[in-house]
KOLMI-395614 format. One line per field, with one value per residue (C-alpha): residue number from 1; residue in one letter; x, y, z. Coordinates in nm, 2 decimals. Layout:
resi: (NUM:...)
resn: (A:...)
x: (X:...)
y: (Y:...)
z: (Z:...)
// end
This chain:
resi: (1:2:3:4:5:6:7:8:9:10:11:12:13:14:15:16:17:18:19:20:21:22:23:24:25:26:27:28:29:30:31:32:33:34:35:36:37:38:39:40:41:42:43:44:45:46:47:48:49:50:51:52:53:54:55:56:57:58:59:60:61:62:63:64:65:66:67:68:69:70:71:72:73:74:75:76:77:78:79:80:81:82:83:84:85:86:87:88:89:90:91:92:93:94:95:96:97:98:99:100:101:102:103:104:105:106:107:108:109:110:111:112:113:114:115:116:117:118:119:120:121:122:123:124:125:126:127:128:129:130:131:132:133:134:135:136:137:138:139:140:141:142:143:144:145:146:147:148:149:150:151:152:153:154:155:156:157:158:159:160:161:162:163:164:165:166:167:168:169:170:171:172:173:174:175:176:177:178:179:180:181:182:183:184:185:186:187:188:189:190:191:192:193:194:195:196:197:198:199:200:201:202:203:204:205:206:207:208:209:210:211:212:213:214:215:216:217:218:219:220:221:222:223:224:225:226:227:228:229:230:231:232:233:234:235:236:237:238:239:240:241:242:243:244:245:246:247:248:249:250:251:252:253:254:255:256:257:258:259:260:261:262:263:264:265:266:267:268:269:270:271:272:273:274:275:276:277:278:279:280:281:282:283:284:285:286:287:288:289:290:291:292:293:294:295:296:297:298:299:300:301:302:303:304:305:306:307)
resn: (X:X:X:X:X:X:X:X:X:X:X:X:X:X:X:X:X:X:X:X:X:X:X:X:X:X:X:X:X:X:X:X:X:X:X:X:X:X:X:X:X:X:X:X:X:X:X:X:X:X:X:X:X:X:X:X:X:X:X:X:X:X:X:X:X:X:X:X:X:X:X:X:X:X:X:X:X:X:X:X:X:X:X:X:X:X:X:X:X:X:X:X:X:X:X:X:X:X:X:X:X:X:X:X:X:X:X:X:X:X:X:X:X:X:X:X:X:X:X:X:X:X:X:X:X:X:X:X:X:X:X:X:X:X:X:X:X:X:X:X:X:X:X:X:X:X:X:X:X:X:X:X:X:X:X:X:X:X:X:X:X:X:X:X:X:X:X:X:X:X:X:X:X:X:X:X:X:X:X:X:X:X:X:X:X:X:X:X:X:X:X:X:X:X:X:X:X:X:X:X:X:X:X:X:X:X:X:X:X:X:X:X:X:X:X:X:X:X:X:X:X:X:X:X:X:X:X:X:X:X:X:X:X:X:X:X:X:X:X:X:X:X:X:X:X:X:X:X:X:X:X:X:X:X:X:X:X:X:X:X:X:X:X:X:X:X:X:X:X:X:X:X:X:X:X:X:X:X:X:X:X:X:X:X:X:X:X:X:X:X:X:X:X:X:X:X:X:X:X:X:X:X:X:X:X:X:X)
x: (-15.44:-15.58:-15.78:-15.57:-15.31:-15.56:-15.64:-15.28:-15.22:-15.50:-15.37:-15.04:-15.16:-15.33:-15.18:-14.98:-14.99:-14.91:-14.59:-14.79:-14.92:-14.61:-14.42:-14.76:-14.77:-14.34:-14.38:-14.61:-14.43:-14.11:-14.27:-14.40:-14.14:-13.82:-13.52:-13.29:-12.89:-12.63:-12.30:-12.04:-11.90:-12.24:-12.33:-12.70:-12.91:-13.27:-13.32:-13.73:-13.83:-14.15:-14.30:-14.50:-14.31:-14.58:-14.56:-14.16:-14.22:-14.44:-14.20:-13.91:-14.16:-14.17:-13.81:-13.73:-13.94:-13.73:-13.40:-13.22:-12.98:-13.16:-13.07:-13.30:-13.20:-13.44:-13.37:-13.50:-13.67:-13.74:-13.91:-14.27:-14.22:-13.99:-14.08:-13.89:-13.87:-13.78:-13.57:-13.48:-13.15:-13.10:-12.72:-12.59:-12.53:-12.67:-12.93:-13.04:-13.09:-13.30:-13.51:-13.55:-13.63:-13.89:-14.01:-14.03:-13.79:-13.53:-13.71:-13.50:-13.25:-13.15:-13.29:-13.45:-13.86:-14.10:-14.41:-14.54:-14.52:-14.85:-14.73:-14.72:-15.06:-15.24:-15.42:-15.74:-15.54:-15.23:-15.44:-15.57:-15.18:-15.06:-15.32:-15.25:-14.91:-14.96:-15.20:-15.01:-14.65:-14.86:-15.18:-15.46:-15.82:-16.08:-16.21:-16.61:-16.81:-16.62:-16.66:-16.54:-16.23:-15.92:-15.63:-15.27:-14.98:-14.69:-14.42:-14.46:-14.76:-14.71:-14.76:-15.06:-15.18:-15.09:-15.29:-15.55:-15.56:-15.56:-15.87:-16.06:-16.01:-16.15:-16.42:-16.30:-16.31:-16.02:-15.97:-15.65:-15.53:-15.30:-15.06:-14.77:-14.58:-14.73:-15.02:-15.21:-15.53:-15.81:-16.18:-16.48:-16.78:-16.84:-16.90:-16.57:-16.38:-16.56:-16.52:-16.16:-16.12:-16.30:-16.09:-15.74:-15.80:-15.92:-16.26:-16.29:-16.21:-16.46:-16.69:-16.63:-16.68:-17.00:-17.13:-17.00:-17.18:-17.48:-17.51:-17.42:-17.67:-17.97:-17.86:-17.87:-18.21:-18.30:-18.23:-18.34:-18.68:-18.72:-18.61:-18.90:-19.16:-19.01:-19.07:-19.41:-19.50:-19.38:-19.56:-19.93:-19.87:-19.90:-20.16:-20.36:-20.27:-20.38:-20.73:-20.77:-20.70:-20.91:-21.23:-21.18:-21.19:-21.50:-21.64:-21.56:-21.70:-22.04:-21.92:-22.00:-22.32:-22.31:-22.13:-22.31:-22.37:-22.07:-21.82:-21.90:-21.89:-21.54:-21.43:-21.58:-21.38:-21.05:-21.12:-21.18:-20.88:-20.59:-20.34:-20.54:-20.46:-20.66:-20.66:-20.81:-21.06:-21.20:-21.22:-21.43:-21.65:-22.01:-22.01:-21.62:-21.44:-21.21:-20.84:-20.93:-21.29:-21.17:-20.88:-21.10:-21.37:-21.04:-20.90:-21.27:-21.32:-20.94:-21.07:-21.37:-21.21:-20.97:-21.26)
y: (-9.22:-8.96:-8.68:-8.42:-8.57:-8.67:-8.24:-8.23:-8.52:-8.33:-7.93:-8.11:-8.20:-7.87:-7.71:-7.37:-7.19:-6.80:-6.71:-6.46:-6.78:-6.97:-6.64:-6.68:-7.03:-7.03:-6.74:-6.98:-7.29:-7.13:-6.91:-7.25:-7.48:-7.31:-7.16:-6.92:-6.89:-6.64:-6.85:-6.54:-6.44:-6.32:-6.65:-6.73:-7.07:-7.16:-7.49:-7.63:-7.98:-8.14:-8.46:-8.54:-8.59:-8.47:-8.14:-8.16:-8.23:-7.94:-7.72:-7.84:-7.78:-7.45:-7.37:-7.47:-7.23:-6.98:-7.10:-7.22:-7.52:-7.71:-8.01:-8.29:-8.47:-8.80:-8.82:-9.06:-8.90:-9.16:-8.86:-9.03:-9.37:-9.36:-9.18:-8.95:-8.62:-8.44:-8.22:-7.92:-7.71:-7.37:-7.23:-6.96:-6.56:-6.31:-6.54:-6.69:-6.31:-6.23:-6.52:-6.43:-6.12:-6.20:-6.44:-6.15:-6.29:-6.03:-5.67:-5.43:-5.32:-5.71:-5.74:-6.03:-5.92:-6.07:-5.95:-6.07:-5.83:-5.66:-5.72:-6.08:-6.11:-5.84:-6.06:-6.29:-6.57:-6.55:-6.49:-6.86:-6.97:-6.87:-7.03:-7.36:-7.32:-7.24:-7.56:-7.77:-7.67:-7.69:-7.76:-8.00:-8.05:-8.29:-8.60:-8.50:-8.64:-8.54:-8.20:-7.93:-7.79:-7.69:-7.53:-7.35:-7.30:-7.15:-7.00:-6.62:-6.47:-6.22:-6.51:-6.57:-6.25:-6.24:-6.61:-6.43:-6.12:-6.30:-6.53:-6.23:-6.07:-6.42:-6.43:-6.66:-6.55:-6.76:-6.68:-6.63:-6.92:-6.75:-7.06:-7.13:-7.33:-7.33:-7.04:-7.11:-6.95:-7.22:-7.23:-7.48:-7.35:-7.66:-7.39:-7.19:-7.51:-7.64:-7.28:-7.29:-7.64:-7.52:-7.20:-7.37:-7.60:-7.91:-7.96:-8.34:-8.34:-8.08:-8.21:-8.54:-8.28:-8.18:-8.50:-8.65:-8.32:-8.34:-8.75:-8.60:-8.32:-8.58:-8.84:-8.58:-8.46:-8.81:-8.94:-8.59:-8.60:-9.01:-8.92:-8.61:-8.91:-9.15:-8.90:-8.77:-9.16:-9.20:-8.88:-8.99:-9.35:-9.20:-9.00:-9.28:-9.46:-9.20:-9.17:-9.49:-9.53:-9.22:-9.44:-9.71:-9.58:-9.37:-9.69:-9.89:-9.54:-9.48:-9.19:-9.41:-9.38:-8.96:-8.90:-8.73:-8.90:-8.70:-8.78:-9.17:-9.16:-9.05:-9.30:-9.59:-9.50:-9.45:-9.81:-10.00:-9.80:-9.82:-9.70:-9.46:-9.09:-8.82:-8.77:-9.07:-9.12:-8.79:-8.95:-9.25:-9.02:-8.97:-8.70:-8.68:-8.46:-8.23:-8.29:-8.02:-8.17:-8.42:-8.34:-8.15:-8.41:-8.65:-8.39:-8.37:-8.72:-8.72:-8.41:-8.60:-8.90:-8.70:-8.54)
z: (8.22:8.43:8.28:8.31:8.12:7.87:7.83:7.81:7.57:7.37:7.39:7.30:6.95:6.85:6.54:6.61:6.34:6.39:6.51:6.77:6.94:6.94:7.14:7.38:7.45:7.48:7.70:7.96:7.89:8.02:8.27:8.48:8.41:8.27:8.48:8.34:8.42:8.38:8.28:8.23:7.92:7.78:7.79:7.89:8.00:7.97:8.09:8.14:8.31:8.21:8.31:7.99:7.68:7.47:7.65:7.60:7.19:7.13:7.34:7.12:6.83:6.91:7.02:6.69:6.49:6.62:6.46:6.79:6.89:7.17:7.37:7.50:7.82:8.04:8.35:8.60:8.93:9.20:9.48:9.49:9.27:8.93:8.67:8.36:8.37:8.01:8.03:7.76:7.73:7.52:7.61:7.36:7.35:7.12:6.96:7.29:7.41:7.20:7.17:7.59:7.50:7.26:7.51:7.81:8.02:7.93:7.89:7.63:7.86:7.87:8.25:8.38:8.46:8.59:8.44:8.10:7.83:7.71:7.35:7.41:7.50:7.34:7.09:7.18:6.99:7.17:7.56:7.44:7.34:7.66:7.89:7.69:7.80:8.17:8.18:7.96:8.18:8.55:8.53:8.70:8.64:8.83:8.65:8.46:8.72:9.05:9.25:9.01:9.01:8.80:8.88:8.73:8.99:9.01:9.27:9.07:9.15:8.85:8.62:8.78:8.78:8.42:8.36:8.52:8.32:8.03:8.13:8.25:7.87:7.74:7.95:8.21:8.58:8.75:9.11:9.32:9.63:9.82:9.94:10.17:9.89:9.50:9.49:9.22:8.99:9.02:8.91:9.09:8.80:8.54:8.35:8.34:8.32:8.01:7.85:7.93:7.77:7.50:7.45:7.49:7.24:7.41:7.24:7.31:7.68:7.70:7.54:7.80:8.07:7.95:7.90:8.22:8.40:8.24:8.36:8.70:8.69:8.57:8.86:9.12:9.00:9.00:9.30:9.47:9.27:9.43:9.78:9.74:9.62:9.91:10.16:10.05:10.01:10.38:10.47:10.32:10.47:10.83:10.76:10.65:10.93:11.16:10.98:10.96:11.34:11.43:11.21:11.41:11.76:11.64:11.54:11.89:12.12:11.96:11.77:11.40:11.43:11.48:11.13:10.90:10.56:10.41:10.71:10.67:10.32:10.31:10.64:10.47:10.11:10.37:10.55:10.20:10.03:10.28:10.06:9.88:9.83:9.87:9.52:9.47:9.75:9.62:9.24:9.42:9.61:9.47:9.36:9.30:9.58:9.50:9.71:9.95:10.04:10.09:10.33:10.52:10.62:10.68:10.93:11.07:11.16:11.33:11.53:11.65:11.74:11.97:12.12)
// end
């Protein structure tokens, strides 16, 4: 099971409890994955498709809260590998209307619109319904551990602009991909994905995400802090290479025997201690060196073996 349809599993079993947030969450549900038809008569259709039957359950759940007849259908879809689709069917007049209107597809005058209704979303409570709804309907997010990034889509770019109005008002900053064929509101930030988990309702994936980032976070700073130690290791093994080379030409030209007392001190430590650092040559020094001093008379001998 991926992990988007465990968020989705998950946001499927939180409780709905105000009637506020049921309108909300309806409001998405249909808005990403419901179409709505005209049959004559003043009869009307709402028909939605979704391809988890969790997500159909809650939206029958919710459907009938609000008093109405609806139909159930499974159909098999064989575009990209078999698989069900579940399908959901409200047909009536009067009733049906004004469920649509209460839902902000129909606005008062009984027209179809396209923007949500403030008075939908007005409420912190029901901003949260309706973004479990749009993620629930069409959304994705990456596995904890892989690069960042979730993402709501959707052929009305006025549902997205609402999806992102009502992030914004939680504290959520979603950003706009302007696409050929499904445009969708996306994040990359760990950080806005985990509040957004947290805000919809899915508390364990989120707290999988954290976990999973925070394993990520400590590997990366691992592996970064040994690749700094590997380097600086490789770094101080040519060094000491190049001093201990630079010693031994001094030795074979004459140039031993010219060293001042605190110059041979510090290239007979450097001969006996290979793989010494300067740290330590300077510990072993009598009197103890400091790293600098050290350095210094290193760099000195090299100097006068180049001469």
């Amino acid at each position: 099971m991926s992990f988007t349809t465990q968020v989705k599993q998950e946001l499927n079993r939180v409780a709905r409890e105000r009637s506020c947030c049921r309108t909300a969450e309806l409001a998405a549900l249909f808005r990403a994955a419901g179409s709505f038809h005209i049959r004559g008569r003043e009869e009307f259709g709402l028909h939605a498709s979704f391809a988890l039957s969790a997500t159909a359950r809650t939206a029958v759940s919710l459907v009938r809260s609000f008093d109405l007849p609806i139909e159930v259908r499974v159909s098999e879809e064989r575009r990209l590998g078999p698989h069900r689709r579940y399908e959901i069917h409200l047909e009536g007049g009067a009733r049906l209307v004004q469920f649509l209107n209460e839902i902000g597809v129909l606005s008062d005058s009984m027209s179809l619109q396209e923007n949500i209704p403030n008075r939908i979303i007005k409420r912190a409570c029901c901003q949260a319904a309706f973004l479990r709804g749009a993620f629930v309907a069409s959304g994705s997010v990456n596995e904890p551990g892989s690069p960042a990034h979730m993402e709501i889509y959707s052929d009305s770019e006025a549902f997205l602009e609402t999806i992102m109005g009502a992030a914004s008002a939680l504290g959520l900053k979603l950003s706009f991909a302007h696409r050929r064929r499904h445009p969708a509101v996306y994040s990359k930030n760990n950080g806005v994905i985990r509040d957004f988990l947290v805000t919809t309702g899915a508390h364990q994936a989120a707290l999988s995400f954290e976990e999973r980032s925070v394993v990520s976070r400590v590997r990366e700073s691992a592996n970064r802090l040994a690749n700094c130690d590997q380097a600086n290791a490789a770094r101080c093994s040519r060094a000491a290479a190049r001093q201990i080379e630079a010693i031994e030409q001094l030795r074979r030209s004459g140039g031993w025997d010219r060293l001042n007392p605190s110059l041979a001190e510090i290239a007979e430590l450097r001969l006996k201690h290979a793989s010494s650092t300067i740290a330590e040559l300077g510990q072993m020094a009598d009197p103890p060196l400091s790293k600098s001093a050290v350095n210094h008379r290193l760099r000195r001998l090299v100097a006068l073996a180049n001469e």
